[in-house]
C-alpha positions as CSV (number, residue, x, y, z in Angstrom):
1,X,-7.3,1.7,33.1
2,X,-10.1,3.8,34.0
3,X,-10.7,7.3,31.8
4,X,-9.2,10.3,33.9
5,X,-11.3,13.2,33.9
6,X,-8.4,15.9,34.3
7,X,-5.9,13.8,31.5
8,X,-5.4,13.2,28.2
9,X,-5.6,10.6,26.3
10,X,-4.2,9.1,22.6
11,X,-4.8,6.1,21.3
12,X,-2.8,4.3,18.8
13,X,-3.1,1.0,17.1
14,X,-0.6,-0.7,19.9
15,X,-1.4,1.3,23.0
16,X,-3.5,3.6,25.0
17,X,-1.7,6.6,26.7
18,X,-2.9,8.8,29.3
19,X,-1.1,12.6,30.0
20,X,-1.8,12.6,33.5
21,X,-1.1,15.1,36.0
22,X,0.7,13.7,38.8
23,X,-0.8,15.2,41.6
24,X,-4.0,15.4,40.4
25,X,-3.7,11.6,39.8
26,X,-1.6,10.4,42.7
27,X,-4.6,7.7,43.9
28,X,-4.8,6.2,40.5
29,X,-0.3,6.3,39.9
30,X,-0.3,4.8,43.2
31,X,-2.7,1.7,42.3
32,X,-1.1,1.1,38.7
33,X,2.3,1.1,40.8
34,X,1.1,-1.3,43.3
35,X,-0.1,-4.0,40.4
36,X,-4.0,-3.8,41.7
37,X,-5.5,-2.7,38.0
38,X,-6.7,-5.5,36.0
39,X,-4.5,-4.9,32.6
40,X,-1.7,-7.1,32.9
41,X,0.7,-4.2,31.2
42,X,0.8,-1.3,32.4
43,X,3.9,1.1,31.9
44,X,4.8,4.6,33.9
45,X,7.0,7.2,32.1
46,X,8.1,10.5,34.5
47,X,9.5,13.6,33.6
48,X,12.4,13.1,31.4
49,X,11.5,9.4,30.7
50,X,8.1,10.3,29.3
51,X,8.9,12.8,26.9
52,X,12.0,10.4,25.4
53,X,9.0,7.0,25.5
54,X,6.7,9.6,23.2
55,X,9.0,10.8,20.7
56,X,9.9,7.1,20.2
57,X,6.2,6.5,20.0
58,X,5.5,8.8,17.5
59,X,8.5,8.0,15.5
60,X,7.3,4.4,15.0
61,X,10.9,3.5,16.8
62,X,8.2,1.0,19.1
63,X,6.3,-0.4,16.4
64,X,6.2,-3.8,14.6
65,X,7.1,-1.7,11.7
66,X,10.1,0.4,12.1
67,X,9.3,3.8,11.5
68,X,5.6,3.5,10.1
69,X,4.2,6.9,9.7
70,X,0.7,5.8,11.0
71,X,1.4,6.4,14.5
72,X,2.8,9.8,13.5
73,X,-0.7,10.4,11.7
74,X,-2.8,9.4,14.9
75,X,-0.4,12.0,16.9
76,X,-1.2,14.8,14.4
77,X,-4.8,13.8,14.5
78,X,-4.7,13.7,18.4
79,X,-3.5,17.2,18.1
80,X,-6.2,18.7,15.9
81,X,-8.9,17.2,17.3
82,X,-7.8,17.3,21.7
83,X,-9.5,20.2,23.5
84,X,-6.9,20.9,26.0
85,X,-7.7,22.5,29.5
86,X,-8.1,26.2,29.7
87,X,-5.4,26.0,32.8
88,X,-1.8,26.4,33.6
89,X,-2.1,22.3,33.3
90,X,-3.7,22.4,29.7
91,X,-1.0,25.2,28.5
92,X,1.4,23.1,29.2
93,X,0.1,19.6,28.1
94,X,-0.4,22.0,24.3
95,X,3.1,23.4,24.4
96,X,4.4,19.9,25.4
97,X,2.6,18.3,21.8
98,X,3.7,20.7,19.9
99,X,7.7,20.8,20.9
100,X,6.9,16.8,20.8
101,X,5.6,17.4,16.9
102,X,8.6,19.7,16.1
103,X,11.5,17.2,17.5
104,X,9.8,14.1,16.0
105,X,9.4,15.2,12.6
106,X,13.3,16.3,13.1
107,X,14.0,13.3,14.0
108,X,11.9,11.5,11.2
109,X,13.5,13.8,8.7
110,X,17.2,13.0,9.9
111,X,17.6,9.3,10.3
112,X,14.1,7.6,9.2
113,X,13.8,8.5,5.7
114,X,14.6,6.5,2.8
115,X,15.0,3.3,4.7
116,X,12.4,1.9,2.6
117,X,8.7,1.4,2.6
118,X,7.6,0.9,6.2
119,X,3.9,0.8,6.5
120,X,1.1,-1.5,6.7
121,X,0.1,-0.7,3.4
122,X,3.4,-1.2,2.0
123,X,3.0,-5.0,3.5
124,X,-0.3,-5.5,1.9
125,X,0.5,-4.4,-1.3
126,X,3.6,-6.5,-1.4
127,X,1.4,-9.5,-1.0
128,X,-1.6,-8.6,-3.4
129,X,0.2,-7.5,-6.1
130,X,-1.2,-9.0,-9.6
131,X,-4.3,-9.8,-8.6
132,X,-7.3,-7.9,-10.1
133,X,-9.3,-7.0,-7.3
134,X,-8.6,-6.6,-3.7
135,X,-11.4,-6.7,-0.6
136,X,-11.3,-4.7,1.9
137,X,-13.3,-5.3,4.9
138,X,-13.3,-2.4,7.1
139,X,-13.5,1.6,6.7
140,X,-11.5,2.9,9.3
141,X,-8.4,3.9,10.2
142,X,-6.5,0.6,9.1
143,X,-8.1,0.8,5.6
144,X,-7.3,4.4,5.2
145,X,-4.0,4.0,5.6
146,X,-4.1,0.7,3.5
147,X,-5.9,2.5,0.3
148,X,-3.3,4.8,-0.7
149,X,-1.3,2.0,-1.3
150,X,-3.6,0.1,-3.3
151,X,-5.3,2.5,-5.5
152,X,-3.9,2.8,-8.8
153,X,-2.5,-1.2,-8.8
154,X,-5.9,-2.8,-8.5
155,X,-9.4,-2.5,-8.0
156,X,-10.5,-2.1,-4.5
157,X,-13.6,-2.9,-3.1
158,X,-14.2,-1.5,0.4
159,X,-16.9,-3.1,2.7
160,X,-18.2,-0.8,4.9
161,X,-20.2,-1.4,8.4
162,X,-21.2,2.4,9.4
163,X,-21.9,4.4,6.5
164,X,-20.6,7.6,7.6
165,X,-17.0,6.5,8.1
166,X,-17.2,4.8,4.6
167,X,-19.1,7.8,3.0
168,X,-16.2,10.5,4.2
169,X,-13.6,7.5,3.2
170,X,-15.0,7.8,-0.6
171,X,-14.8,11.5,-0.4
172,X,-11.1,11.1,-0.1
173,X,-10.2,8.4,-2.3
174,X,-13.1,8.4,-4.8
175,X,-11.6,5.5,-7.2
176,X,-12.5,3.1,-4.7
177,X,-15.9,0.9,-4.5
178,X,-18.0,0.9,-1.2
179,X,-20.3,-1.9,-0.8
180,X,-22.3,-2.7,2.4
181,X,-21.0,-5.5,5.1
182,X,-23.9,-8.1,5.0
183,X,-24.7,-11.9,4.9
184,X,-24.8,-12.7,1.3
185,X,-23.0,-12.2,-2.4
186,X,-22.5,-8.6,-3.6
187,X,-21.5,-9.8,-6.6
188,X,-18.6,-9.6,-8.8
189,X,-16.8,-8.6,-12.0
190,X,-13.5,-10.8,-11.4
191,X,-13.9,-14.5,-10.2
192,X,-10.5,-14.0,-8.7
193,X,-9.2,-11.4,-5.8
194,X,-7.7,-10.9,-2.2
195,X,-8.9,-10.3,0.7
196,X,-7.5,-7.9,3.5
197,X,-9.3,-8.1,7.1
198,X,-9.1,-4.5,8.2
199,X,-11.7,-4.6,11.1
200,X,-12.1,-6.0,14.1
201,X,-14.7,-8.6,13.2
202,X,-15.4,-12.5,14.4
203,X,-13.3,-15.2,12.4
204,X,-16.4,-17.1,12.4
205,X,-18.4,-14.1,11.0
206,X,-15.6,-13.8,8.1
207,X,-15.8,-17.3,6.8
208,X,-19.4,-17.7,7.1
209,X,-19.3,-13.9,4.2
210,X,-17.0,-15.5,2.4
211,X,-18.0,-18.9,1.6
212,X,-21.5,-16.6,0.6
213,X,-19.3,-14.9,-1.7
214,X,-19.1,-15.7,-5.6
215,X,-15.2,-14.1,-6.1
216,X,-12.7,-17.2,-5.1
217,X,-10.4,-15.6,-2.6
218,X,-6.4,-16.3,-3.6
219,X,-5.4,-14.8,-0.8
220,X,-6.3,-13.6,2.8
221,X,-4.4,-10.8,4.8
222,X,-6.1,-10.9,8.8
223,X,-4.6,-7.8,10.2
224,X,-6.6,-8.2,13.1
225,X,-5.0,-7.9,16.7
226,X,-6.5,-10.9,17.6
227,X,-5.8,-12.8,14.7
228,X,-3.3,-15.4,16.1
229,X,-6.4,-15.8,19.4
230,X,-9.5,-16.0,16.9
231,X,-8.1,-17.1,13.9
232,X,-10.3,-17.3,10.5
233,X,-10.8,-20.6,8.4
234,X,-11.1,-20.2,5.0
235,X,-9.6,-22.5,1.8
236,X,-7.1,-20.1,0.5
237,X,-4.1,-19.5,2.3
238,X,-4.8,-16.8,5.5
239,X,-1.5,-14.5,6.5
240,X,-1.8,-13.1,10.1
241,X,-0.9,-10.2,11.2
242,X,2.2,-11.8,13.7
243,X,3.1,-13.7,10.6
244,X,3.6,-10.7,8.5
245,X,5.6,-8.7,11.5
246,X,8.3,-12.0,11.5
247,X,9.0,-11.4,8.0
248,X,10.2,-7.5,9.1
249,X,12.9,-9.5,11.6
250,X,15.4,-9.4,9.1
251,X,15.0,-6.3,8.1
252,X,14.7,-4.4,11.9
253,X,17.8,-5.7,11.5
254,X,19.1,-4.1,8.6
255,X,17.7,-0.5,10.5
256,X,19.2,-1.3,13.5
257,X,22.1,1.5,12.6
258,X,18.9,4.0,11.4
259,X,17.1,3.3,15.3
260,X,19.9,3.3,17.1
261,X,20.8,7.0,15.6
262,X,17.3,8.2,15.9
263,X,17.1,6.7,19.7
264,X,20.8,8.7,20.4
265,X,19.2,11.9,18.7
266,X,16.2,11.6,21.3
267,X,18.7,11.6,23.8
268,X,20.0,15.0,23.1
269,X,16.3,16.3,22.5
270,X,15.7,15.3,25.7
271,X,18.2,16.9,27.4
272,X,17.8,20.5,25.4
273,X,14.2,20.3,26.2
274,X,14.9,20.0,30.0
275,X,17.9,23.0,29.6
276,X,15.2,25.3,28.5
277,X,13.9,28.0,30.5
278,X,10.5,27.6,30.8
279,X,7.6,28.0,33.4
280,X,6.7,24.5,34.4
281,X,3.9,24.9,37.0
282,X,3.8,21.3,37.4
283,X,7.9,20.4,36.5
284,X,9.2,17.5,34.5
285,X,8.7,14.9,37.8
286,X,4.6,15.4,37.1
287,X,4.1,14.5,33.6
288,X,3.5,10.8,33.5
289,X,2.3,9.0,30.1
């Protein structure tokens, strides 16, 4: 998908998502419509059907994970950080996020609490637990979310590429220790510890650092999209991502009651959020995410 100069856009760990304004946009609706873009998935959401596909979204009812709370962080972070239009268009788009905020965190609140820990940190913790030291490679959004969950059960040693992401990561969780991505040993106090792939880096590139290494890895966590495409070699036992999403089956299925509720809940959101007098300059048909 090309970038649209008079849209949004949010990006999550899963999917890309463009507010676009349907008139403004008709050439570029009509192309994805016809199947002539590239991407082989590509998904149109109108009116109605857009609003209910981005509280479900937000509310992690689409992800691996049911109900993570990282995509519900990326929406709040999408919020602070968007400059919306100074236009009828832009007023609209802000109002929209924030009645989107307001119904999501209801809907959070009423049917996806307490069903457990569901998180990618919760996952990694699960399967590190005992061991003394745990390496991180990667700074960014993945290993923020990861830390908290970490911190306080083992020590965690953070290998950072760009130095500014890694210096305002330490600012925020100061137990941890940073230590610069490169080719070679960076030595350390345990000869034992796991190892969590947290960035989008080359298999080949991973083994060749950690065979440099002097820890002995136990265990490897590759939560890399493409770790079932590129996947990493090493001695110890490597989890991948897909691997750790087929262990949730079982318990998706346990939430099924807790989704099903939240997904009825949208529902009726829906519906009182298109019974509401408002001024829509552009109407429900023209929002399209």
């Amino acid at each position: 998908m090309p970038a649209v100069l008079n849209g949004l856009e949010m990006q999550t760990c899963l999917r890309r998502i463009l507010f676009l304004n349907a008139h403004d946009n008709r050439d570029l609706i009509e192309t994805v419509e016809s199947h002539n873009l590239i991407p082989p998935t590509v998904e149109i959401f109108r009116g109605q059907q857009a609003y209910a596909f981005l509280l479900e979204v937000i509310c992690g009812l689409n992800s691996p994970i049911v109900g993570e709370t990282a995509v519900m962080g990326q929406f709040k972070e999408f919020l602070l950080n968007t400059k919306f239009p100074k236009t009828s268009w832009g007023n609209f788009l802000r109002q929209l996020a924030t009645n989107l905020m307001i119904d999501a965190k209801r809907v959070r609140h009423d049917h996806l609490q307490g069903i457990g820990s569901q998180s990618y940190g919760s996952l990694v913790r699960q399967h590190v637990k005992g061991l003394p030291t745990v390496a991180v490679l990667g700074s960014g959004k993945l290993a923020r979310e990861i830390l908290p969950w970490l911190i306080g059960k083992t020590k965690v040693r953070v290998f950072y590429r760009s130095w500014q992401r890694a210096k305002d990561l330490l600012q925020e969780y100061p137990e941890i220790e940073l230590v610069q991505y490169i080719d070679g040993d960076t030595g350390w106090e345990q000869a034992e510890a796991g190892l969590v792939i947290a960035a989008p880096l080359k298999a080949v590139d991973v083994a060749r650092w950690s065979r440099m290494q002097s820890a002995s890895f136990t265990k490897c966590l590759d939560l890399r999209g493409e770790a079932a495409t590129d996947p990493i070699m090493l001695r110890t036992p490597v989890i991948k991502l897909n691997e750790l999403f087929e262990a949730l089956r079982t318990e998706r299925e346990r939430l099924a009651g807790h989704v099903e509720a939240a997904r009825a809940e949208i529902t009726q959101l829906v519906r009182r959020q298109s019974q509401q007098a408002q001024f829509r300059p552009f109407g429900w048909e023209d929002l399209c995410a």
